[in-house]
VEXDREN-2710 file (C-alpha; in Angstrom, 1 decimal):
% VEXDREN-2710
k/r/px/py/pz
1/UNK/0.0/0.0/0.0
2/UNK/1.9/3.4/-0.8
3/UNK/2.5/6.1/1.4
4/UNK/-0.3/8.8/0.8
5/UNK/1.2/12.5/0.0
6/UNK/-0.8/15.4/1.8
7/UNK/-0.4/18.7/1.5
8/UNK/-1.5/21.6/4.1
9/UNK/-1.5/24.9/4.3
10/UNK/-1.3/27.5/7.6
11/UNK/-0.3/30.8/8.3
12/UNK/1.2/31.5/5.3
13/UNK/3.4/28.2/5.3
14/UNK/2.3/25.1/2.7
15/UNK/3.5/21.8/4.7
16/UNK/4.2/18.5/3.0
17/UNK/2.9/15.2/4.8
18/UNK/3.2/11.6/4.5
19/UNK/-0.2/10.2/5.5
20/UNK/0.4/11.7/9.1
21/UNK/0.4/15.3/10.7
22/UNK/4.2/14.9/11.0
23/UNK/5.5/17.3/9.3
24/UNK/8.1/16.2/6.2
25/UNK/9.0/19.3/4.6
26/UNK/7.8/23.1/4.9
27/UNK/7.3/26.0/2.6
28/UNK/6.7/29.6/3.5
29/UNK/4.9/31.1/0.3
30/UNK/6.0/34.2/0.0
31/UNK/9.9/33.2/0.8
32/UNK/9.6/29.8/-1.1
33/UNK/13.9/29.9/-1.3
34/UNK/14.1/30.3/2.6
35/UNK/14.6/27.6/5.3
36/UNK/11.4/27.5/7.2
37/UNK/12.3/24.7/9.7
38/UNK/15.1/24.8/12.1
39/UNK/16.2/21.5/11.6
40/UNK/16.6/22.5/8.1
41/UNK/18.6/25.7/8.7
42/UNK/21.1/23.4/10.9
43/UNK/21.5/20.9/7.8
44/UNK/23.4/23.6/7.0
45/UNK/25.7/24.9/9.7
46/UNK/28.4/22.8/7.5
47/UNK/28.8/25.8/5.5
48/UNK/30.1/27.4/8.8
49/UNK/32.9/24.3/9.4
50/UNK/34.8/24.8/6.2
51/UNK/35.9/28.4/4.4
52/UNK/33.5/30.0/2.2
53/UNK/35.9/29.6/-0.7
54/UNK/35.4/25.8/0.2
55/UNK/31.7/26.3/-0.3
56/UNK/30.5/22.6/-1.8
57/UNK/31.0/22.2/-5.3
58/UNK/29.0/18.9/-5.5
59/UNK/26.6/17.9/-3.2
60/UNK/24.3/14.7/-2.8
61/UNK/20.8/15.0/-0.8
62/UNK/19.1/12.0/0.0
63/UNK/15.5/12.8/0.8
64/UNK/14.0/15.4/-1.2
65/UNK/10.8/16.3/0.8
66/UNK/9.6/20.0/0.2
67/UNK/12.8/20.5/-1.6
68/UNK/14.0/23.2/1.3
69/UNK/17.5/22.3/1.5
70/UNK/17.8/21.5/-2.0
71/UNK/16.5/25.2/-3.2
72/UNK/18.9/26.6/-1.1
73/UNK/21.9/25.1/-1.9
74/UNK/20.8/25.7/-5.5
75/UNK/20.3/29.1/-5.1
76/UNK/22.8/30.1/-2.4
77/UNK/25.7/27.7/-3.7
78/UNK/26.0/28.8/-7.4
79/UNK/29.1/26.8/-7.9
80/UNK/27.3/23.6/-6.5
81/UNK/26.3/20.8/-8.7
82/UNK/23.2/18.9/-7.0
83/UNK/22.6/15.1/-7.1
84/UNK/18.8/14.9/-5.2
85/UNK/18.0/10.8/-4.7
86/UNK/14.5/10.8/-3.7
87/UNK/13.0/7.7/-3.3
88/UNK/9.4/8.4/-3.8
89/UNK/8.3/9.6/-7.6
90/UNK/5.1/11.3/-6.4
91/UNK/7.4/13.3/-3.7
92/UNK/9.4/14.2/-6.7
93/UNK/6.2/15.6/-8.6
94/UNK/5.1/17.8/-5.4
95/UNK/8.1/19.1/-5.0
96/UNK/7.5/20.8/-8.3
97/UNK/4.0/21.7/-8.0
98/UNK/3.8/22.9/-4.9
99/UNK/6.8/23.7/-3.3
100/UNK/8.7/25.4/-6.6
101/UNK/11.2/22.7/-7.0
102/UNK/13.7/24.3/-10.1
103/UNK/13.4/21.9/-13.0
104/UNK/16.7/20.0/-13.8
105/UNK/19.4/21.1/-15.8
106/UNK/23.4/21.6/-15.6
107/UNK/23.5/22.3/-11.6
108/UNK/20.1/19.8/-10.8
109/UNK/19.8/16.5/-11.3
110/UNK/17.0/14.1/-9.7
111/UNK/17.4/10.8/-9.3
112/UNK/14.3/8.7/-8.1
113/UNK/15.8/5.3/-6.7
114/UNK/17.1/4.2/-3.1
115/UNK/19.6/6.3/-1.6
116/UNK/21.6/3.9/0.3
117/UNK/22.0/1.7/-2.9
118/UNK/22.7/5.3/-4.8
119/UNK/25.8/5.7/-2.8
120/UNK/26.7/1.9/-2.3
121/UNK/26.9/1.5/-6.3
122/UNK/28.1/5.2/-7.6
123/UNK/31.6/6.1/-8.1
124/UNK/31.4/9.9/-7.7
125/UNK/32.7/11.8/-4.6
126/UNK/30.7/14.9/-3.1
127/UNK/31.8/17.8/-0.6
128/UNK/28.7/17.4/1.0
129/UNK/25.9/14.9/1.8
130/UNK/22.8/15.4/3.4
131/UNK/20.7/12.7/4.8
132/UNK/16.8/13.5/5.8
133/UNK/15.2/10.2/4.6
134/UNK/12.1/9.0/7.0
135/UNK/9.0/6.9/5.5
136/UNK/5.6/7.8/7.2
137/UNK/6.2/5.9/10.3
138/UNK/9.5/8.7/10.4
139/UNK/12.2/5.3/10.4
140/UNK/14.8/5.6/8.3
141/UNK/16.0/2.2/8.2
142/UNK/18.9/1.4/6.1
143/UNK/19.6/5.0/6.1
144/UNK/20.6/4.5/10.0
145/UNK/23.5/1.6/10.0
146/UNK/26.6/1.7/9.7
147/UNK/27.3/0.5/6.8
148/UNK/25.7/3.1/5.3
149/UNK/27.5/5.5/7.3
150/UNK/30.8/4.1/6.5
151/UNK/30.2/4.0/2.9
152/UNK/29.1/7.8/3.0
153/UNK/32.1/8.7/4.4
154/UNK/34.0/6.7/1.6
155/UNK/31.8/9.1/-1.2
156/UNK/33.3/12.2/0.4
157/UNK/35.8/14.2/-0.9
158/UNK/39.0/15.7/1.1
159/UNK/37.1/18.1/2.5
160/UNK/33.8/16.8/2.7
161/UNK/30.7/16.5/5.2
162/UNK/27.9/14.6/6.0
163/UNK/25.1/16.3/7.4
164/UNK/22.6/14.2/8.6
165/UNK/18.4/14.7/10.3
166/UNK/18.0/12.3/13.5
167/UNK/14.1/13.3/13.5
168/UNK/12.1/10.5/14.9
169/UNK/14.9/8.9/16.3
170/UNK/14.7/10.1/20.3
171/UNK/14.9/5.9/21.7
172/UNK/17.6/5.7/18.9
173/UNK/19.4/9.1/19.0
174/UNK/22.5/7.9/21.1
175/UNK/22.7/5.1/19.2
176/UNK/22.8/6.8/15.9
177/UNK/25.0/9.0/16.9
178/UNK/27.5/6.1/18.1
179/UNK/27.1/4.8/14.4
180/UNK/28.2/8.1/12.8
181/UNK/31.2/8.4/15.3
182/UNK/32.3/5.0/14.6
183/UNK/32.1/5.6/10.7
184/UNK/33.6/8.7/10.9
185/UNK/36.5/7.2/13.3
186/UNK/35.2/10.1/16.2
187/UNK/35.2/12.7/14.0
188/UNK/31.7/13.3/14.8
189/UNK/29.5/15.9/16.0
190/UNK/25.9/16.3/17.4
191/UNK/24.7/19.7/17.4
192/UNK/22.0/19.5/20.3
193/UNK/18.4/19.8/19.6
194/UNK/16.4/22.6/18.2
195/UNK/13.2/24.0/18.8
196/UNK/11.2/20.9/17.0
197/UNK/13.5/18.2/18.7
198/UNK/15.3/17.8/15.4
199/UNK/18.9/16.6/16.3
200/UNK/21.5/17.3/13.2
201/UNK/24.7/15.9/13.6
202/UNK/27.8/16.2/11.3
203/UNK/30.4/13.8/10.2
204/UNK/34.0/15.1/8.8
205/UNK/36.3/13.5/6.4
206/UNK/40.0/14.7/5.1
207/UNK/41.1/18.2/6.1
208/UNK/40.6/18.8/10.0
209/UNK/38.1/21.1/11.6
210/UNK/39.2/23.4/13.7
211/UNK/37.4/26.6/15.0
212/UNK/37.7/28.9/17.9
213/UNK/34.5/30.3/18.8
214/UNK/34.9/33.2/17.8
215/UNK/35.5/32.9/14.7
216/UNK/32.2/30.6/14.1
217/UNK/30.2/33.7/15.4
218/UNK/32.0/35.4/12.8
219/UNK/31.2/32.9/10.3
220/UNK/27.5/32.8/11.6
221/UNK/26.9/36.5/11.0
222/UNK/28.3/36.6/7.2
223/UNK/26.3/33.1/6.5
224/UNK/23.4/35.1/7.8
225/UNK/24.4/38.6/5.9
226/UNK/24.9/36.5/2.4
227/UNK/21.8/33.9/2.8
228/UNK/19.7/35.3/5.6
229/UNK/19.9/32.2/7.3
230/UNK/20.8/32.8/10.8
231/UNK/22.7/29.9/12.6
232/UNK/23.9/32.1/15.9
233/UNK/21.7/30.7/18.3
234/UNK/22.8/27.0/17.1
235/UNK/26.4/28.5/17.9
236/UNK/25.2/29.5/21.5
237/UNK/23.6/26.1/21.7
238/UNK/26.5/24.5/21.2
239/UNK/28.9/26.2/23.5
240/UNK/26.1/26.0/26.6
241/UNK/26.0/22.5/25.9
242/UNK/29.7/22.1/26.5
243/UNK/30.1/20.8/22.8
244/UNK/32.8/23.5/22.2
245/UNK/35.5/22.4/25.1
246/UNK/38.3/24.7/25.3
247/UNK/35.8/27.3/22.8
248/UNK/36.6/25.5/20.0
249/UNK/34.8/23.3/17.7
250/UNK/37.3/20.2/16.8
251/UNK/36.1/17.7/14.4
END
């Protein structure tokens, strides 16, 4: 039986659902390029870990949902080239008709297939990936084991990240996050949770991160001047949750 696709609308903001009133993806019409849910905004606090010269030339989202994260990175990250995997066709065809998906060309491509087997059988290497994969239920099952995790980590490139939603996942948060950290050999982070208990937690490959704190305040505010997407409070969050020991993010 498939998944039914619902659509709502409140306030301004068009929600996407899955047969449920869990929210899977978020639109606000009159700023249809802006991230309207935190979690969303926090899939992209990687653009704060690496210089904005180093801004990701190729990314790979699994889990297209309202499109959010893709629209921005297509419309924030001109250099980018975007591979979406989206395992769900009729996702695919809201995305355009409601939430103002961009049609594909040089920079977008869709691919509708399973994202785990995506990135067990392709060959190509991405500065950053970002996972937000959930069926109705919110599971992400393969999308959640190591093995996935470990072979994410072997598609990045020297200075990639892995960004990654642990919605849905409050019995299992610790133990995803043990997953990512043993993938990623500790070089792991969870950011700790925002408003809509949304966990996002980061995994780092090649070049190290390093970043005293203030200098991610200082990254904060010109990711908010250029993109209007303001990730200080995450930073605040971070450093009153003792995540920053020594007031400096190492990863």
């Amino acid at each position: 039986m498939s998944t039914p696709i619902d659509i709502s609308e409140e306030a301004g903001v068009r929600y996407l659902h899955f047969g449920s009133e869990w929210v899977q993806g978020a639109m606000r019409i009159r700023r249809p390029n802006a991230l309207e849910l935190a979690y969303t905004r926090e899939m992209m606090a990687g653009l704060l870990l690496r210089d904005a010269d180093a801004w990701p030339r190729t990314a790979l989202v699994i889990g297209l949902g309202a499109a959010s994260v893709t629209k921005f990175l297509y419309h924030h990250c001109p250099q980018a080239r975007i591979q979406v995997v989206e395992i769900e066709p009729r996702v695919v065809a809201a995305a355009h008709q409601f939430f103002r998906l961009p049609d594909e060309d040089a920079r977008l491509a869709i691919h509708v297939g399973d994202g785990a087997e995506y990135v067990l059988n392709t060959q190509r290497r991405f500065d950053y990936i970002l996972v937000d994969g959930y069926d109705r239920n919110a599971r992400a099952g393969v999308l959640d084991t190591l093995p996935f995790y470990q072979a994410v980590r072997a598609r990045l490139t020297d200075s990639g990240l892995m960004a990654v939603n642990l919605f849905g996942r409050s019995r299992g948060y610790r133990a995803s996050l043990e997953r990512i950290i043993t993938a990623f050999d500790d070089r792991a982070i969870a950011f700790p949770s925002c408003d809509s208990g949304n966990v996002v937690a980061f995994g780092a490959a090649g070049e190290a991160v390093e970043l005293p704190l203030a200098e991610l305040r200082e990254r904060a505010q010109a990711l908010k001047d250029r993109t209007g997407v303001d990730l200080l409070p995450t930073v605040t969050r971070l450093e009153q949750a003792g995540s920053l020991p020594g007031g400096r993010l190492v990863l």
